[in-house]
N, C-alpha and C positions, 0 to 999 in steps of 0.2 A: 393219637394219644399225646405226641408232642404237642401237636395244636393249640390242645387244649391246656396242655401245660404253661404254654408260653402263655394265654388267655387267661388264663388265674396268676400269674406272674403279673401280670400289665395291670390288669383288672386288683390286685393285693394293696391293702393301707399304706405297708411301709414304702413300695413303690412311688405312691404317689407323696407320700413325706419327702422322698428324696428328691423326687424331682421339684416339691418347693422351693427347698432351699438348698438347691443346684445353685440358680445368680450368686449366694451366699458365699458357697463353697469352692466356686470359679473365682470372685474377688479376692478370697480370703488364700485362695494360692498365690495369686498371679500377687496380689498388691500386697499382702504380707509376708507368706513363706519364702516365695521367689527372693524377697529383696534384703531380708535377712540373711539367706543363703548365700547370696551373691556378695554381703556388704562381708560378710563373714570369710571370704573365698577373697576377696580383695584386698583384706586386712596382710595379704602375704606377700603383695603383690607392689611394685615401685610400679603407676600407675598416675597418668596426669588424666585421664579418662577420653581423650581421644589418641593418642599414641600408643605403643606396645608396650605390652604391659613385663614385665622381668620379676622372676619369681626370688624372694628375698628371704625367704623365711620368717622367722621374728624378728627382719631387723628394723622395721617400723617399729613395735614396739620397744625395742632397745635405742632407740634414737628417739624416742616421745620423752622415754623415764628419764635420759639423761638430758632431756631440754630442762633449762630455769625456767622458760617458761609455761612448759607444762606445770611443774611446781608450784608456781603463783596460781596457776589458776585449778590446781589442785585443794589448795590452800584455802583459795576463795572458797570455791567449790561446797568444799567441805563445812566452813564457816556458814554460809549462807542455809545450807541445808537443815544444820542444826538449830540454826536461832529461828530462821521461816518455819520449820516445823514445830516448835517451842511455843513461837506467838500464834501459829493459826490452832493448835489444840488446847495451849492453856487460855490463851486469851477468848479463845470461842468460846469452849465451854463457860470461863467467867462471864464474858459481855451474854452469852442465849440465856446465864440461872440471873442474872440483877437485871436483866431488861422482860424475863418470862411473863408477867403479870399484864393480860390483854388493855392496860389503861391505855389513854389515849398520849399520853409523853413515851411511856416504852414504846410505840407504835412509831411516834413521829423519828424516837432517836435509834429505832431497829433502822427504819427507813433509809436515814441521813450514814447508817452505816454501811448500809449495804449497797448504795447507790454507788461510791468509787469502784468497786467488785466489777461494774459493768463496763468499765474504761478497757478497752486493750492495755496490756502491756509497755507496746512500745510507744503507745499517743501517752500515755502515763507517766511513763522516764523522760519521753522529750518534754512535758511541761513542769515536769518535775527538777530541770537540770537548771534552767535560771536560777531556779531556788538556791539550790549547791551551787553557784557559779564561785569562781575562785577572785574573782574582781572583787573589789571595795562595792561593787552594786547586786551584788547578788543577797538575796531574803537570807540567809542566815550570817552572811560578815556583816552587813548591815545590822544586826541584831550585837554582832559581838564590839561592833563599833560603837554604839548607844551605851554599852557598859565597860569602855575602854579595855574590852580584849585585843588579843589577837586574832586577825583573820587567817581563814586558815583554807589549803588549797583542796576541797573537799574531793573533789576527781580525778586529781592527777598524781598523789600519793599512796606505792603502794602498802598495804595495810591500812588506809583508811577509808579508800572510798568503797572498800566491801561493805563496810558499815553505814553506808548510804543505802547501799543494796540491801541489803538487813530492815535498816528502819522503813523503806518503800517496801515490801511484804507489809506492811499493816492497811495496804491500800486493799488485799483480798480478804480481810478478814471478815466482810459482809456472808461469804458463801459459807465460809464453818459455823458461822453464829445461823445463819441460817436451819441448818443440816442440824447443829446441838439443840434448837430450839424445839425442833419437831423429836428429838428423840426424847425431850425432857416433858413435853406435853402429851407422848405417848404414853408414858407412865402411869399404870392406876392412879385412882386421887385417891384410894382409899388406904394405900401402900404410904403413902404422905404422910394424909389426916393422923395415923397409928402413930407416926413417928412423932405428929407435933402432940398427941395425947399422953405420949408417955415422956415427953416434955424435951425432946430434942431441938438443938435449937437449927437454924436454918443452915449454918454453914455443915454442923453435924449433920445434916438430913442429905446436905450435897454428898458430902462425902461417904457416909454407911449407906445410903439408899439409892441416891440419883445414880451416883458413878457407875456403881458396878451394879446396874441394871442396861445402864447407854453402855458400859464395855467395849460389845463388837462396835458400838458407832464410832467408837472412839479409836477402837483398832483402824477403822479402813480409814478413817483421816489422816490416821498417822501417818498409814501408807501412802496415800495420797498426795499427801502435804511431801514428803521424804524424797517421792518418788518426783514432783514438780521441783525441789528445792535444785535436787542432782541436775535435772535440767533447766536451770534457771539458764534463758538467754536474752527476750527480747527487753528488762529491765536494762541489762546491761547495754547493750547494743544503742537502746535510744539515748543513755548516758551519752554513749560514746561520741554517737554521730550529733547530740545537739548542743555539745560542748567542742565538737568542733576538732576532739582527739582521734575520731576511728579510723584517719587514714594515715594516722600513728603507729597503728597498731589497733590491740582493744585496751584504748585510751593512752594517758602519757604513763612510759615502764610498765606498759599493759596492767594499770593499776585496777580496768576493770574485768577483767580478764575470766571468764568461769570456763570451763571443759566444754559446755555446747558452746560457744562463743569461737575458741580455739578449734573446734571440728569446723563450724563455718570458715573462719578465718583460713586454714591448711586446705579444705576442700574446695571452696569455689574463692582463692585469690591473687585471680586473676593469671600471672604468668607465673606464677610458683603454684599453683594450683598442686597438689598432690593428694590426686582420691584412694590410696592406697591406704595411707599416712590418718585421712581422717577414717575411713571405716576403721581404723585400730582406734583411733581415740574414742568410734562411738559404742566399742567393744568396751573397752577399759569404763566407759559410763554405765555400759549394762552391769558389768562386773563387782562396781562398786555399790551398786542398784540393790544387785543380789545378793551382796555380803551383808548391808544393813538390814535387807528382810528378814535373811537367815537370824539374824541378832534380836530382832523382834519377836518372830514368832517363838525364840528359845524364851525369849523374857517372857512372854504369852502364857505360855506351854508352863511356866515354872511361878507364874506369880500362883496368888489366892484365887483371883476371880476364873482361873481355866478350868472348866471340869471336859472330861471324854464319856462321848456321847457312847 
């Protein structure tokens, strides 16, 4: 009777679901749960990752909050998250509704948008850094010298060269415009045609109709965008290194300075290396990660467009 127990056991659907996606669930311990576990188990720990490790309690993070330069790149941080999440859902949505009409110009200039979107990161910032170069030969003093400005040290000022960082996010804005286009051509046409019959005009059509029909599209971008902004690093880093500042720091008075940048920076630098130090700072990222979502979904949950299913 067992026998055949076990035989209907082996022989059952859900048996063999599990054992699908066993590889899945083997990966998903060892290279996710494990390392979170452990980054989280380290945060406590005075730890250069090959030495003995000394249990500290919270004084990594009491020694992060009162660094300045955690601060700056808090600062950044923060700044960057909001303005890169600003441009990729307002500017998406705007560039996918004036470029939506299949002609052959919106085609060619979706195209020429979306093409930067395919550059890496950090090949992006390094060819991007001549540009801001702080020299009298760099594309934008060159620009300010033609109309007898001053030039100005675009990356190695802290407080200004965030705002470098800031305006390079408009190099991703091919992938939102993407994503908004397809949710805007999802939409009935006949939900449209109603609107322009009872004589609304286009920008009203985006706004009473398009909007809050794309909604969730526009939720998970936010997220999206919110959640890359927090981790903004390799923009920075290629600043760094192709100006010639990263072995400054992250850049000159760490002017480029963001929380993953400082995690690399503390974890893998070299003979200060401290992996203790940065698993708290990639805590302190998740943290602040999940305070903004928290704030989203309350604003979600409380605007017009939420209803409960």
């Amino acid at each position: 009777m067992n026998t055949n127990r076990c035989k209907k056991i082996l022989q059952s659907e859900n048996l063999k679901g599990y054992l699908f996606i066993l590889p899945w669930l083997i990966g998903f311990f060892v290279f996710t749960i494990y390392p979170i576990v452990m980054s989280f188990t380290m945060s406590f720990f005075d730890w250069d990752l090959f030495g003995e490790r000394t249990f500290i309690g919270f004084g990594n993070y009491v020694e992060i909050f009162s660094n300045e330069i955690f601060h700056i790149c808090l600062s950044n941080t923060l700044l960057y998250a909001f303005f890169s999440t600003l441009i990729s859902v307002l500017f998406g949505i705007l560039t996918a509704y004036i470029l939506l009409s299949a002609s052959w110009l919106n085609l060619a200039l979706r195209t020429i948008i979306y093409l930067p979107s395919l550059v890496i990161g950090i090949a992006f910032s390094m060819m991007m850094a001549p540009i801001f170069d702080a020299s009298e030969f760099g594309l934008i003093n060159q620009f300010f010298k033609l109309f007898g400005w001053e030039t100005q040290t675009w990356l190695s000022e802290p407080g200004k060269a965030v705002w470098v960082l800031i305006f390079m996010s408009l190099w991703g804005l091919g992938g939102p415009m993407i994503i908004f286009t397809a949710a805007f051509k999802n939409i009935d046409n006949s939900v449209i045609e109603a609107a322009k019959i009872d004589g609304a005009s286009r920008f009203m059509t985006l706004v009473k109709i398009n909007l809050p029909i794309i909604f969730p599209i526009i939720v998970y971008q936010l997220f999206m965008s919110l959640i890359g902004g927090v981790q903004v690093f390799d923009l920075a880093l290629g600043l760094a290194t192709a100006s010639g500042t990263a072995t400054h720091g992250m850049g000159n008075q760490n002017a480029l300075g963001t929380l993953a940048y400082y995690l690399y920076r503390t974890g893998f630098g070299g003979a200060d290396a401290a992996m203790g130090k940065a698993s708290a700072i990639g805590w302190i990222i998740f943290f602040i990660t999940a305070v903004f979502s928290v704030f989203i979904l309350i604003f979600i949950k409380k605007s017009k467009y939420y209803t409960k299913n």
